[in-house]
C-alpha positions, 0 to 999 in steps of 0.5 A, a space after each residue: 470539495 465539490 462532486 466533480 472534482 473528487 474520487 471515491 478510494 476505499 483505504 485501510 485504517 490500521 488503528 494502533 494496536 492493543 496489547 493484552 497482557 496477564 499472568 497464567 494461574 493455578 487453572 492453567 497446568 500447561 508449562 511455564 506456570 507463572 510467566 506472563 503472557 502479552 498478546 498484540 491485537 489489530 484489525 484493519 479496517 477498510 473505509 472510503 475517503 474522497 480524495 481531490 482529483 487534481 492530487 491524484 491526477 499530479 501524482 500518476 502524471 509524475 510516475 509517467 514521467 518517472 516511467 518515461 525516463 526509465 524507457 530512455 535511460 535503458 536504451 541510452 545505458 545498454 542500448 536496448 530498448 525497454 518494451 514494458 513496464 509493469 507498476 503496481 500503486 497503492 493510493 491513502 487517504 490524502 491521495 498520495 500514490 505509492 508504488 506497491 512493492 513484493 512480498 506477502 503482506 501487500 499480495 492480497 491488498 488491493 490497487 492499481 495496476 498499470 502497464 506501460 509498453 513503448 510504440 
């Protein structure tokens, strides 16, 4: 891959996580004496990968095309006309763009947030 066409994206490689697992013993006097005890650990790791421009350049075009139909299909639909369109992506290691959805696990990741108005 030459320099000119690749980007630099800093992703996050979640090994498969380890579990760990042992039985409590006669040091232990807290309750459920004997039972056994697993415990799942996995950290992420964050790496930088270059990804290929034209990858990621074929993938946001498709999104501005989804986006583009959504603005026409709400004022054919209701019409109303759509104003703005907020979409928050996500990009991996092989340079495929997600949209990023709600909750508290993908709150604090980090990613690219674009915003379509109609003029």
């Amino acid at each position: 891959m030459s320099e000119e066409s690749t980007i630099w994206v800093v992703v996050e490689d979640v090994p498969e996580s380890t579990s760990i697992s042992g039985a409590r013993d006669s040091i232990d006097t807290g309750g459920g004496f004997g039972s056994r005890i697993t415990e799942k650990l996995s950290s992420a790791i964050k790496k930088r990968v270059q990804i290929d421009a034209f990858t990621l350049k074929t993938q946001i075009s498709g999104l501005v095309k989804v986006v583009g139909d959504v603005f026409n299909q709400a004022e054919q639909q209701t019409g109303m006309k759509l104003s703005e369109v907020e979409v928050s992506l996500e990009i991996n290691a092989e340079g495929q763009v997600s949209l990023m959805g709600t909750g508290s696990k993908v709150s604090n990741k980090g990613g690219i947030t674009l915003k379509f108005t109609r003029q």
